[in-house]
N, C-alpha and C positions, 0 to 999 in steps of 0.2 A: 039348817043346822040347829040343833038343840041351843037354847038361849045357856046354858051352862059351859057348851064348850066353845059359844060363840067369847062371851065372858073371858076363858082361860085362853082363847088364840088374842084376844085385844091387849093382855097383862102379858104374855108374852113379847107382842111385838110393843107395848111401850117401855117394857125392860131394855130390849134389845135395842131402841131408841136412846136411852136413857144412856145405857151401856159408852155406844157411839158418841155420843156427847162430848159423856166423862174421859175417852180415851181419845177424842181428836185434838185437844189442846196438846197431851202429852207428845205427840206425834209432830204436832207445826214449832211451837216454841224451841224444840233443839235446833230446825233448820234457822231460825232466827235470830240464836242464839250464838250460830257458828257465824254468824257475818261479824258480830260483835266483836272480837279480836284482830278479824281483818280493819275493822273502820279503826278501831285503837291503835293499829300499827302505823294507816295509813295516816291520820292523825299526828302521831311520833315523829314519822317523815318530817311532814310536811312542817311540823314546828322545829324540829332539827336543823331544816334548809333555810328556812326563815333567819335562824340564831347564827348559822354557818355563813348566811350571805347577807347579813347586816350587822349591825353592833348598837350598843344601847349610847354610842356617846359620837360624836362627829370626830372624821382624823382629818390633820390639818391643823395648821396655825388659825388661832383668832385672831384675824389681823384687826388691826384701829383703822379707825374711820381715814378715808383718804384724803393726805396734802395738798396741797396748789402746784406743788412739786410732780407729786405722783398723776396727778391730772394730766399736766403737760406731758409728760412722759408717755402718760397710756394715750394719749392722743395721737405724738409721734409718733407712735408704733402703731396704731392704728393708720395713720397718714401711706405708711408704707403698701397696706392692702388696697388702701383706696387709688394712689396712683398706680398701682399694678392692675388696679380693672380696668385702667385706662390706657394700657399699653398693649399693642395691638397681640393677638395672642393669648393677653392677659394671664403672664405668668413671666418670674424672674423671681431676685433673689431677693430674700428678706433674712435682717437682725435681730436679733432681741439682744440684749445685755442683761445680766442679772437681774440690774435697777428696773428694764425694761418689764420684765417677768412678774418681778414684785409688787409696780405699781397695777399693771393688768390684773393680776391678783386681789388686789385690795378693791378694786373696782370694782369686779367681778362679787367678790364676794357682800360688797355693801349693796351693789343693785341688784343681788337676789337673796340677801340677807332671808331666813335663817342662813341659806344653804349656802359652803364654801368653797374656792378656789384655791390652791397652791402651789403655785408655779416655781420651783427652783435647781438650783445645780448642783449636782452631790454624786460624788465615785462614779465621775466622767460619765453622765447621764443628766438626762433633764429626766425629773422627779414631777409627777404632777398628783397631787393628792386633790379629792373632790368627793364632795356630803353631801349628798339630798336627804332632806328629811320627812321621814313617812308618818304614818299615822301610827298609836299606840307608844311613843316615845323612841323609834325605833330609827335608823341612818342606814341608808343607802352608802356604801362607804367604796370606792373606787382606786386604788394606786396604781400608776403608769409608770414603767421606768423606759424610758428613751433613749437610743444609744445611736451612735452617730451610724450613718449607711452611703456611700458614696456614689450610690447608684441605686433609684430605686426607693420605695416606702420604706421606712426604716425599722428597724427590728423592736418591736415592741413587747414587754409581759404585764400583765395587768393581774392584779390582785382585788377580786369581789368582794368584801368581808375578810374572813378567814379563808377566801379559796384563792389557792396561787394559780392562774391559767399559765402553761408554758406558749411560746412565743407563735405554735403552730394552731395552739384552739385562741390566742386572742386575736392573730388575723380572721381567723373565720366567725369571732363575735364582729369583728369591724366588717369584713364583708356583708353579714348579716345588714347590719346597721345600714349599712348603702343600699340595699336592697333595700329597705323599708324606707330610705328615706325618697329612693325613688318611686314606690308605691304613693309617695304624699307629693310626686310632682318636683321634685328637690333632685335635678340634674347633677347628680356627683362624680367626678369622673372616673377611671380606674385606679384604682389607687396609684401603682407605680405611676401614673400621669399628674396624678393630685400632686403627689410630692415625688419630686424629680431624685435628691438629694438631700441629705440631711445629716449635720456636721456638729457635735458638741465643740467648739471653738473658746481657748482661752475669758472667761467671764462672761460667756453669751450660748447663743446657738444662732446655725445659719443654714437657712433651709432654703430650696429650687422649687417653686411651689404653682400651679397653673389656677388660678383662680378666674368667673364668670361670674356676668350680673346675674342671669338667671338664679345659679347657685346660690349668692350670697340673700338674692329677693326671695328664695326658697327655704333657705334656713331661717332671716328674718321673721318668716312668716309663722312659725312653731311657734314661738313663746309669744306670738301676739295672735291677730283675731284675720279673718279672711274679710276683706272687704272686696265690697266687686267694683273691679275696674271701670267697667261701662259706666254705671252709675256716676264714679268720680268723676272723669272724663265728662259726662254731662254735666253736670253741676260746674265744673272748672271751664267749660267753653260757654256757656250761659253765664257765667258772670263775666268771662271777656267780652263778650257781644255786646251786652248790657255797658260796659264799663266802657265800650267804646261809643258808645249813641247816648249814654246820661251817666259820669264820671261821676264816684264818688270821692271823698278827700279823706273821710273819717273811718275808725273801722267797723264803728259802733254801725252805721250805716250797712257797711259792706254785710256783717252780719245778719242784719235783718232781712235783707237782699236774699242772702243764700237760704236764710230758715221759711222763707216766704217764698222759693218757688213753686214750692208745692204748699196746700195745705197742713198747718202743722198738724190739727187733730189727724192726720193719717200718717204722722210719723213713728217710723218704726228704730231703733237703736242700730240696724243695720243702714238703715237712711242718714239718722246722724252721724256715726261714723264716716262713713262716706263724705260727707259734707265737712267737714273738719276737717279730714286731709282734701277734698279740692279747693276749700280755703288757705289753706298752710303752702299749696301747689301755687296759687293765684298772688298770695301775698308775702309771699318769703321766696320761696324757690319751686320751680316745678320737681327739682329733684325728691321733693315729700311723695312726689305720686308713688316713689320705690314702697311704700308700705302700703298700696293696694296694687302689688304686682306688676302690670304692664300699663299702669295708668297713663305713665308721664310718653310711653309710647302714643298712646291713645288721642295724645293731644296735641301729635304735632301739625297736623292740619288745621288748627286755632289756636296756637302759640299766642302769647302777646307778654308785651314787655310789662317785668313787676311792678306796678302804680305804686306810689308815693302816697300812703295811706299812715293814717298817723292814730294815736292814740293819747289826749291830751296835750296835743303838736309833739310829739317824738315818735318818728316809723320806729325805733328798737323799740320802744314797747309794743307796737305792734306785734312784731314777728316775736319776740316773746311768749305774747299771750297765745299767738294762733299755732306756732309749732309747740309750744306746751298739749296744745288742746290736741293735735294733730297724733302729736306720741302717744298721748292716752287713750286715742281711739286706736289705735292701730298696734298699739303693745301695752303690756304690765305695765299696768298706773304705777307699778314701786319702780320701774326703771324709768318712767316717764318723769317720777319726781325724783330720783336721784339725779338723771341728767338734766336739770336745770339747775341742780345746786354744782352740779361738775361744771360747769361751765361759767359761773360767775366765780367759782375759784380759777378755773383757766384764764380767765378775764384779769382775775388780782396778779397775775404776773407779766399781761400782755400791755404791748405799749399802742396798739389798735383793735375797738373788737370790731366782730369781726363780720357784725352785724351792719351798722352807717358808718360812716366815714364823718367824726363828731359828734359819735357818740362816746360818751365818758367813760373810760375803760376803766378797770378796776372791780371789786368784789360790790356791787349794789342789790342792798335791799328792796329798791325800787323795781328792779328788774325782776328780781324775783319775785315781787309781788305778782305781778304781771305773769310769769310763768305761774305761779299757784292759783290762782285766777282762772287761767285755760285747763288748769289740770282737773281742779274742784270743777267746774260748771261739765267739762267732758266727760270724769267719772259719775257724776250722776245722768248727765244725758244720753249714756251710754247702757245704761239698766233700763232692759223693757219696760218695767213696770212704771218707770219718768221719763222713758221718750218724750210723751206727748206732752207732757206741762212744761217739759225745759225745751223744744222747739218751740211752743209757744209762747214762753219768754223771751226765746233768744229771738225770734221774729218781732219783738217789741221792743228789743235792749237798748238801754243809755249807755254812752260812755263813761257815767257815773257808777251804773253796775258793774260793766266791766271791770275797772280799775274805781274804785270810790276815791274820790278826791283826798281824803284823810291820809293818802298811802303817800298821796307823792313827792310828801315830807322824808322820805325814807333816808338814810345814809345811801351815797349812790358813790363809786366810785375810789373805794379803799381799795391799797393797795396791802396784798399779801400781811406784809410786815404790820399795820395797821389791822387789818381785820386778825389777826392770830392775838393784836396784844389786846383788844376790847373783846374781843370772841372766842379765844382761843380756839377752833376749830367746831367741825361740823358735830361732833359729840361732845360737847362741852354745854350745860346748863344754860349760858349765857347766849349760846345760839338759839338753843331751842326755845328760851323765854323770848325770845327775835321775834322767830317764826311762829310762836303764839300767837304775838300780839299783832301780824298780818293777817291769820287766821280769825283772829275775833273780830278784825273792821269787815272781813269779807263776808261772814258770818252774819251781820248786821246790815248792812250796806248793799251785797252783793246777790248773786241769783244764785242759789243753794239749792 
């Protein structure tokens, strides 16, 4: 080919090159461009359903911190499920009263503070309002209205945010919910079985209800942590074996015992755990093993009676410090440290606790030192990254770390009436500058 027309075919085909170029942009960016309004809409949605199905503010009463009064009450009513997993069948009939509702309420909502509870009675319905709170300042926001059924689950409608479900899509969000709770192992029965009957009754409600250990050791288990059974069980039948061939008397001992069966530098946060409830199993009640599942099954082939284990010569401070330590491994530290303050208000109106027989009943700060104590040393030995230094403390610990001497000056044993007129209650300044200055000897003195 003549070098002339070789020339005009090469300018040819880089035109046409060229050309192609310039006109494939114009070709792909429309298909690009069309997605653009679909993601904008899908977008729209999707912040729509967000705004539809939460709210920028919690609904529900802010209730005040809980009484000595409302303690005892939610306990009662608590008392009621616990002897009904005791009776064979394990189902019958349970009350609430208003006051009943209210106190569980207030409870509820201080040992998951931000998020709230509201239990009450209104246009012949139990009302149940409940907030969880999400991230970006945003509320999970729940309304149940309950209405009596004399046969059978009872007629429920629930309101999501702004969405009202009628009474045929909220059984099928509760169905749903059983299902998935039996995905996690949580044995729940059929509904109509759950609740037999259900009756809004002059200033209460009263419901036919079948409740199981499994069931309740299966919900337990959600808001806390999985420990394994096995593990506790060994740990809790190695210190009876042990405790019956070389007795210890102190608990400072006991402790070191259990953090020294194995090597600590190989302690893992699921070891400690573990070990703090077969402590809590061994030295207060075997009934603790319920928060690692089928523990306390686990051990009845080495059962042994709870030793007489002291803590500055008093076993209540014992069991104190070790079921303190025992709730924080096995649930939310905020509920583990609320029910230690619930319980020395239950105390300020009780005329026995309910712990030794001689030991000093009433609201004590000594005791609860002793629960803040198990609770601080377990939240931290509980984070993988301080497994291994706080087993190796605790396989070394004084009774003096445990509980520092400086505490045991505490006010121990007010009643009600006396701790409300120095203290005024668990939200009052005066409390809280309390429970400071236990915090700052523990801080000093203590294993941090």
């Amino acid at each position: 080919m003549p070098h002339c027309l070789y020339a005009a075919e090469r300018q040819r085909t880089l035109a046409v090159l060229m050309s192609t170029a310039e006109t494939t942009p114009d070709r792909v960016h429309p298909a690009r461009h069309r997605w653009r309004p679909v993601l904008l809409i899908l977008a729209a949605l999707l912040v729509g359903a967000v705004l539809l199905l939460t709210g920028g503010s919690p609904i529900g009463r802010a209730l005040p911190a809980p009484t000595a009064d409302q303690v005892g009450a939610a306990r009662a009513a608590a008392m009621q499920l616990r002897v009904l997993r005791t009776t064979p069948g394990a189902s019958g009939t349970v009350r609430f009263s208003a006051m009943d509702l209210r106190a569980i309420s207030t409870l509820a909502s201080h040992g998951f503070a931000p998020d709230r509870l509201d239990a009450y009675l209104a246009d012949g319905a139990l009302r149940i309002d409940a907030a969880h709170k999400l991230p970006l300042g945003r509320w999970l926001n729940v309304a149940l209205a309950v209405r009596s059924q004399p046969k059978g689950f009872p007629s429920i409608r629930m309101t999501v945010g702004h969405v009202p479900l009628g009474e045929g899509m909220t059984r099928f969000v509760i169905r749903t919910a059983r299902w998935l709770l039996a995905k996690r192992d949580v044995p729940v029965p059929p509904l109509d079985s759950l609740v037999r009957s259900f009756t809004v009754v002059p200033g209460g409600v009263a419901a036919d209800i079948t409740l199981s250990p499994s069931m309740i050791e299966g919900l337990a288990r959600l808001d806390g942590h999985r420990i394994d059974p096995a593990q506790v069980a060994q740990i809790y039948c190695t210190l009876g074996r042990l405790q019956g061939s070389a007795p210890l008397g102190d608990v400072a001992a006991q402790v070191r015992r259990a953090f020294a069966l194995q090597s600590p530098a190989t302690a893992t946060a699921e070891r400690n755990r573990a070990t703090f409830v077969a402590l809590a199993m061994f030295l207060v009640d075997p009934g603790a093993g319920e928060m690692a599942g089928n523990a306390r099954e686990r051990t009845d082939g080495c059962r042994v009676a709870v030793p007489v284990v002291t803590l500055h010569g008093r076993a209540d401070l014992t069991m104190h410090w070790s079921l303190s330590a025992a709730l924080t491994a096995g649930s939310s530290t905020q509920i583990a440290q609320a029910m230690g303050t619930w319980k020395e208000l239950a105390d300020s109106l009780s005329k026995q606790s309910e712990f030794a027989v001689g030991d000093p009943t009433g609201f004590s700060f000594l005791d609860l030192s002793a629960d803040r104590s198990g609770f601080r040393i377990a939240t931290v030995a509980v984070e993988p990254g301080e497994a291994v230094r706080i087993a190796t403390a605790l396989s070394g610990v004084t009774e003096d770390q445990i509980l520092p001497p400086a505490l045991m000056a505490q006010q121990d044993g007010l009643t009600n009436q006396q701790f409300v007129r120095h203290f005024g209650g668990i939200a009052d300044p005066r409390y809280d500058a309390a429970v400071g200055r236990i915090d700052t000897v523990l801080d000093t003195a203590g294993i941090n």
